[in-house]
C-alpha positions, -999 to +999 in steps of 0.1 A: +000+000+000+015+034-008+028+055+020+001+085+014-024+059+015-019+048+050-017+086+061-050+092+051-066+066+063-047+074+097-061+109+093-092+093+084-103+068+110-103+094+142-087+080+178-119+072+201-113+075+240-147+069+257-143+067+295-160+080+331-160+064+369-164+029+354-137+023+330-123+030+303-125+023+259-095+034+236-092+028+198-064+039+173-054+031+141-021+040+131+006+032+103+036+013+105+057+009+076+033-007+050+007-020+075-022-005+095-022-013+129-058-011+149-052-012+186-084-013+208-084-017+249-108-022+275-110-014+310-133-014+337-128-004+370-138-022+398-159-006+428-194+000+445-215+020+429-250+033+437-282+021+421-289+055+408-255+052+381-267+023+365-281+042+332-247+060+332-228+025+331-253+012+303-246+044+284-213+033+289-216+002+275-237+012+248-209+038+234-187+011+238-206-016+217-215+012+187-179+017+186-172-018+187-196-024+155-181+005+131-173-010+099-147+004+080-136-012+048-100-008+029-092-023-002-061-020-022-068-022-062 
């Protein structure tokens, strides 16, 4: 894949950060050489929380599944 090919998908396909008291969701996409390299992480905090943050941690979740089920589609021709 040509060099200015993988800077614009890098410029592209934006960093997501996603986080709040309960964790924590990263993605990036970045080149290396010849190759795109997607890294994605995951963490969630452990703790007590009141019953009254529970729509806050499904909103959470949620962001993190839509994220999650992005499609993005490269193709070299």
């Amino acid at each position: 894949m040509a060099p200015w090919l993988l800077n614009f998908y890098t410029e592209l396909l934006k960093d997501v950060i996603v986080g709040n008291m309960f964790g924590e969701y990263k993605t990036q996409i970045k080149a290396e050489g010849q190759t795109l390299v997607y890294v994605r992480s995951f963490r969630l905090y452990s703790g007590d929380y009141p019953p009254s943050s529970y729509e806050t941690f499904v909103k959470f979740l949620q962001q993190i599944a839509d994220n999650d089920q992005a499609i993005f589609m490269i193709s070299h021709s």
